[in-house]
N, C-alpha and C positions, 0 to 999 in steps of 0.2 A: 834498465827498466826501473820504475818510480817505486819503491817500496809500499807497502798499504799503509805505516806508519805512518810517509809524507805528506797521503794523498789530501784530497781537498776533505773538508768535514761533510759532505754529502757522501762521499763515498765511503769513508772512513765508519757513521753512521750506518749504511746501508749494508757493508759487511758486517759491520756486528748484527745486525737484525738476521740477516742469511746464516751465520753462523749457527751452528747445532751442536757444539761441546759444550762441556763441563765448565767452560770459564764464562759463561753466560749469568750473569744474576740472577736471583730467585725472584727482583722486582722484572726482569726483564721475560720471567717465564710465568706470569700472575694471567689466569684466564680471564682477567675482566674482557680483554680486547676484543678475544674471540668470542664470548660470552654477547659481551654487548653488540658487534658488529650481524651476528648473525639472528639476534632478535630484532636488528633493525634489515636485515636484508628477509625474515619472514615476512615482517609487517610490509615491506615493500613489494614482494609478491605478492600478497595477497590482496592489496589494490592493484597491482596490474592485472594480476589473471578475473579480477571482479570485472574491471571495465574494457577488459579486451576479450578474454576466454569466455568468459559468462555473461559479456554485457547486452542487456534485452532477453538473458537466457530463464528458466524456470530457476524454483525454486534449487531444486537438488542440483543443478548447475555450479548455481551463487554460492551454496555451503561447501560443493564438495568440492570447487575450485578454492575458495579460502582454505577450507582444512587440510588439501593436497599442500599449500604452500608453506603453512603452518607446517608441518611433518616436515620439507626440505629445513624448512629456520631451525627444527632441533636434531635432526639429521646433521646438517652443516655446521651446529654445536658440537657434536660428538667429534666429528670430525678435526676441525679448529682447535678442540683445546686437547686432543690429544696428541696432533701433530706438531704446537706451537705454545704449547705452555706445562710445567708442570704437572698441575692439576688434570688427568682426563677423566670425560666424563660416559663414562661407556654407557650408562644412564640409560641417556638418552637415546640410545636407541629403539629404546620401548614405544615413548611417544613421538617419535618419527616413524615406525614403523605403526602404531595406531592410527593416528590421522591421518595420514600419507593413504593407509589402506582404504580407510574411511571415505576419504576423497573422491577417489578413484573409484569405490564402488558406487558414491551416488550418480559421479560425473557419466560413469558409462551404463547403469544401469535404469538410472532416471524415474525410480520408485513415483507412484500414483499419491495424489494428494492423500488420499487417505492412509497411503501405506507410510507415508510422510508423520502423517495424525498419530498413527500406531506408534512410532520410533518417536515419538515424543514421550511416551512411557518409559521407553528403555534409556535413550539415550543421556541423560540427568545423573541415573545412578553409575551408569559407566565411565561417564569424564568425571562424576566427582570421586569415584575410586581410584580413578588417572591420577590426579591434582593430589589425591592425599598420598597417594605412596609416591610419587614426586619429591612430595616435600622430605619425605624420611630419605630418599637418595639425596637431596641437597643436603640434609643432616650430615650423611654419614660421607659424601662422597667431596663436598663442595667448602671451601677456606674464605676468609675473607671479603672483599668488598663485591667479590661474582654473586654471591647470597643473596646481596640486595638487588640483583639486578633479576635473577632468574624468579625468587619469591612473588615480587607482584606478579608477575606474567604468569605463576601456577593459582595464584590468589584470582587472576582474570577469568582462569579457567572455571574455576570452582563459582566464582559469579555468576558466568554463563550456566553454569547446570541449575543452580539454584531458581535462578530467574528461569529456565527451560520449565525446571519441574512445576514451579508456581505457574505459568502461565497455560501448561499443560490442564492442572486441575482448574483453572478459572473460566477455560472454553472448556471443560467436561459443566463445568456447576452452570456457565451459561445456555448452553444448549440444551441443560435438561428444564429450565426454568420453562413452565405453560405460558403462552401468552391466549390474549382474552377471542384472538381470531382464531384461523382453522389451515391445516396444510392441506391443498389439492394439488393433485396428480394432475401436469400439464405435457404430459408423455415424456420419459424418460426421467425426470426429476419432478420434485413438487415446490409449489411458493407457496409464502406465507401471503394469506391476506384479511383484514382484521377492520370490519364496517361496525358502523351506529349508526344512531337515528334514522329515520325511515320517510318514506315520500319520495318524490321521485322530481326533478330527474337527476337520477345518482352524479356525482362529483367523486372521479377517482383522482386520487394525489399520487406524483411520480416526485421522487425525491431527486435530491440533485447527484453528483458524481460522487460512487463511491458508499452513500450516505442510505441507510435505510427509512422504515415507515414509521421510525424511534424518529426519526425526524421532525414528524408534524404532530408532535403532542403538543405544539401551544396554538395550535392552529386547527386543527380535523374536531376536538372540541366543541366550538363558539359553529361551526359551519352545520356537526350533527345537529344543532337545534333548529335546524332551521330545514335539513335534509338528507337523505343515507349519504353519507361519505364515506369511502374504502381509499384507505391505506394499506401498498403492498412493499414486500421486498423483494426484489427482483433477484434472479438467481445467482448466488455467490452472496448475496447479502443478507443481514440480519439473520432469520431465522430459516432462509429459504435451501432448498438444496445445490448444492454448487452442477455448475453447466458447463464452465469452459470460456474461453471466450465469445460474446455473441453479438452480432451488426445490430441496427437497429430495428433492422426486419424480423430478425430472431425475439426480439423484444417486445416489438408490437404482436408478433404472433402468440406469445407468450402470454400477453397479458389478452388479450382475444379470447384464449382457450379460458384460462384461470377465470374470466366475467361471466363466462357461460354456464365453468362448470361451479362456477360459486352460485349459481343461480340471481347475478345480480343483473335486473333489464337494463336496457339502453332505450336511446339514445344517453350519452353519458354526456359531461361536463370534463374534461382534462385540466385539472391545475398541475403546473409543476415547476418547480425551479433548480435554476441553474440547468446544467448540462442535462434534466430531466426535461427541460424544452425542447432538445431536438426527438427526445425518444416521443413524444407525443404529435408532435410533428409528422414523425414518420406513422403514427397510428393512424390517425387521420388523415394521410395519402392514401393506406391502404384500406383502408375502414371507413370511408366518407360520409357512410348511413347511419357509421354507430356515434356518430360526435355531434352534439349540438351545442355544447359554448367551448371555449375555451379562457383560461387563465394563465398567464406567463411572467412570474415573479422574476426577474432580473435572467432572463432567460438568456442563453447561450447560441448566440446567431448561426448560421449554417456557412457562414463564409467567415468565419474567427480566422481563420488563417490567412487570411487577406486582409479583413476590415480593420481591424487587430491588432496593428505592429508589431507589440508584445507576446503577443499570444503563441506565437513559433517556442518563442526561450520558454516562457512557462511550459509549455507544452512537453518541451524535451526536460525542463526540471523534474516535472510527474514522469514519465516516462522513466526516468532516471531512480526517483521515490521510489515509485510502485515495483522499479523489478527487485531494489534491495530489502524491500519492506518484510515481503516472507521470514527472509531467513531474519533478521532483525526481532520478528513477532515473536519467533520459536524462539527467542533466548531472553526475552523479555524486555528488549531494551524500546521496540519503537513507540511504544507509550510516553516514557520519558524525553525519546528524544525529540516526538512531535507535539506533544501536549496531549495526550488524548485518554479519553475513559480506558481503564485495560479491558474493559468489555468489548471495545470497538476496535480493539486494536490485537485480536486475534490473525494469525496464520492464516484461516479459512476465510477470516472477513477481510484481510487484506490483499489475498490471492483474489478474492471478488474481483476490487477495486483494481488490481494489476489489469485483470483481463478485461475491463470495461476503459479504462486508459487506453492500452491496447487497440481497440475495438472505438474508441471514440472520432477517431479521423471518417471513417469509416459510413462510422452511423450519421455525422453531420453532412457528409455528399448524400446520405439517403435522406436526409430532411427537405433538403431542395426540392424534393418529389411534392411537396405541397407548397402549390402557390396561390392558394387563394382557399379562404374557408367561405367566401361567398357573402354572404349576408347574417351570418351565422356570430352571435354575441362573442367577442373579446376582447377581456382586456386584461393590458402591456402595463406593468408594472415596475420600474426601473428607481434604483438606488444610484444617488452620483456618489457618493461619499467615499472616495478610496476606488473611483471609478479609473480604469484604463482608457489609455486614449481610443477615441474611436466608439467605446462602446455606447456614452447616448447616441451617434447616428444609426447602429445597428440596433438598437432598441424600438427606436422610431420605425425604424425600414420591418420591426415584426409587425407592427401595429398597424401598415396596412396590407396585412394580408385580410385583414376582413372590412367589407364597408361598414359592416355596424359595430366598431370598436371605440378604444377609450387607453389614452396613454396617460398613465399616472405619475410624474416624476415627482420623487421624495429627493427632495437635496440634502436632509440632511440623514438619509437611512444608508446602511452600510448593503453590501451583498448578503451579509449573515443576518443581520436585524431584519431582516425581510421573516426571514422564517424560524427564527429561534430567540429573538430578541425583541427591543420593547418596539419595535414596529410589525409583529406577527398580527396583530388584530389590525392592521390595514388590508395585509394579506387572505385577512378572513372576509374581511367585508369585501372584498374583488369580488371572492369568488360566490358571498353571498348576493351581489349585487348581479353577477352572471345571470343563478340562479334563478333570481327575480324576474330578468327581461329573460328569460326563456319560458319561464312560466306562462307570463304575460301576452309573450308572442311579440316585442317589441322591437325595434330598431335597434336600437341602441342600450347598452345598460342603463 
């Protein structure tokens, strides 16, 4: 029989690693290995269990499956370096048994957004008490080049809370901010909804996906002068009360109830852009007596998922966004990581935007319910600039849903410069030019 001495250098190699005596080296018992392998096998749970355990799941899904895996990665630290190196780290049992618990109580438990809201108070000061006696166990417990490895990753923690706590108080300070409109009771929740100028016939603005009535401040303006305009936020957004997710019918009803009990008459005027095209759409299927113009700034066709090519991948990109974005808000990062105001980019305003994502397949089969507004003033407003394929044919194909309409194509306006940018005063003059030929009783704008 071959002696171990003889054998080949893979074997030779592979017994000393399997070896567990005293004639082992002290570089060959250095916890870096276990240290590093097992922060790299947290990190790797915690993307699978996100896009497979929790993926399309809520909030407390998405956190409490990350922080379940999390807990295994220093679990499997304690583990590692005291089976296979020197140094162990009994430690870590602490936070593998916190997060671990954590996890597992949001995953099965599934706390209420609000109760979500509430644990944004607490949960800041408890991981950053985690993160600091951490560091005094690596002090006391941890040698060498493992220090650099375990440090930033308690250093990550302690960001996470930080950015938690800030973001906590930034949606306390903006929720209590007054705005210049009024909350009504549309049964079971209230919307915000926030009119000027006077004269009739009112022009309500529906913002596009996601986006509140902070949306048409360079627009709702230039339009009061000329006639009452109401700007709302629909439920989950800006300052309105969160609903859940809602179809498009839920939405039209919605805003129905809120005209009525805002005391603002009708027949109304519908401007809206983007994805706010199909929810007016759907208003005016089911409300045909209450609409007499309409406006469609770069509006959102009813058949995107056909007309579109592209639109399926976007489509599952947002889907993708919106269900990580919660937990993302609650620790402060998706501001940075998308560009955005941190006003807009709260837990509660993003959980909005999740469940109207959600909800937008949905509400665009309910738009198809109007095919025709009749004789009734519209006009199509379309940006090419950074246009998807397909979308001037579906633009055109809005414009004749009515015989007395008007397609505006700007070649060189973006999607966004339609309503927030240096082409918003085109946007205004649409919908003042609506205004005009309904006043008038005309054809055509």
């Amino acid at each position: 029989m071959t002696p171990l001495t003889t054998a080949n250098p893979f074997t030779r190699i592979l017994g000393g690693l399997l070896m567990n005596d005293s004639s082992r080296t002290t570089s060959t018992r250095s916890p870096v290995l276990a240290i590093l392998g097992s922060i790299v096998a947290g990190a790797a749970l915690a993307v699978a269990f996100a896009f497979t355990v929790a993926s399309g799941g809520s909030e407390p899904l998405v956190t409490g499956s990350v922080l379940f895996a999390f807990g295994l990665g220093w679990g499997l630290m304690g583990f590692t370096s005291s089976r296979f190196s020197a140094q162990p780290q009994a430690w870590t049992a602490v936070p593998a048994i916190v997060l671990g618990s954590i996890g597992i109580g949001l995953m099965v438990i599934q706390p209420s957004p609000a109760f979500m809201d509430f644990l944004g108070w607490v949960w800041p000061m408890a991981i950053a008490g985690l993160a600091i006696w951490m560091v005094f166990q690596v002090r006391a417990n941890l040698r060498g080049r493992g220090r650099w490895l375990v440090v930033p990753v308690i250093a990550t923690l302690l960001v996470f809370a930080i950015g938690g706590a800030l973001t906590t108080v930034s949606a306390a300070t903006a929720v209590a901010q007054a705005g210049a409109g009024k909350m009504i009771d549309v049964g079971g929740h209230r919307l915000y909804i926030e009119c000027s100028g006077s004269g009739g016939p009112a022009v309500i603005l529906q913002a596009g996906l996601g986006a509140s009535s902070s949306s048409w401040a360079g627009i709702a303006p230039a339009v009061a002068a000329t006639t009452t305009v109401c700007a709302y936020d629909r439920a989950g957004h800006g300052r309105s009360d969160e609903a859940g997710p809602q179809d498009g019918i839920a939405l039209a009803t919605d805003l129905h109830t809120l005209l009525e009990r805002a005391g603002v008459p009708g027949p109304y005027i519908l401007a809206a852009h983007s994805s706010g095209g199909p929810y007016v759409r759907v208003f005016a299927a089911r409300y045909p007596e209450q609409v007499a113009g309409m406006v469609l700034l770069d509006s959102q066709p009813d058949d995107a998922f056909t007309a579109l090519p592209e639109y399926p991948g976007v489509y599952s990109m947002f889907q993708t966004v919106s269900t990580f974005s919660p937990s993302l808000a609650r620790i402060g990062l998706l501001a940075p990581l998308l560009g955005l105001p941190a006003e807009e980019s709260t837990a509660a305003i993003v959980r909005g935007a999740r469940d109207e994502v959600r909800a937008l397949r949905t509400a665009l089969q309910q738009a198809s319910a109007l095919t025709s507004l009749g004789d009734r003033p519209l006009i199509v407003v379309t940006a090419v600039a950074g246009a998807d394929p397909g979308w001037a044919a579906a633009q055109d194909a809005l414009a004749h849903l009515s015989t007395a309409s008007i397609h505006r194509v700007m070649a060189a306006a973006t999607h966004n410069s339609l309503i927030s940018g240096i082409d918003a005063g085109a946007s205004s003059q649409a919908i003042v030019d609506v205004v005009a030929a309904v006043r008038a009783g005309t054809a055509k704008p």
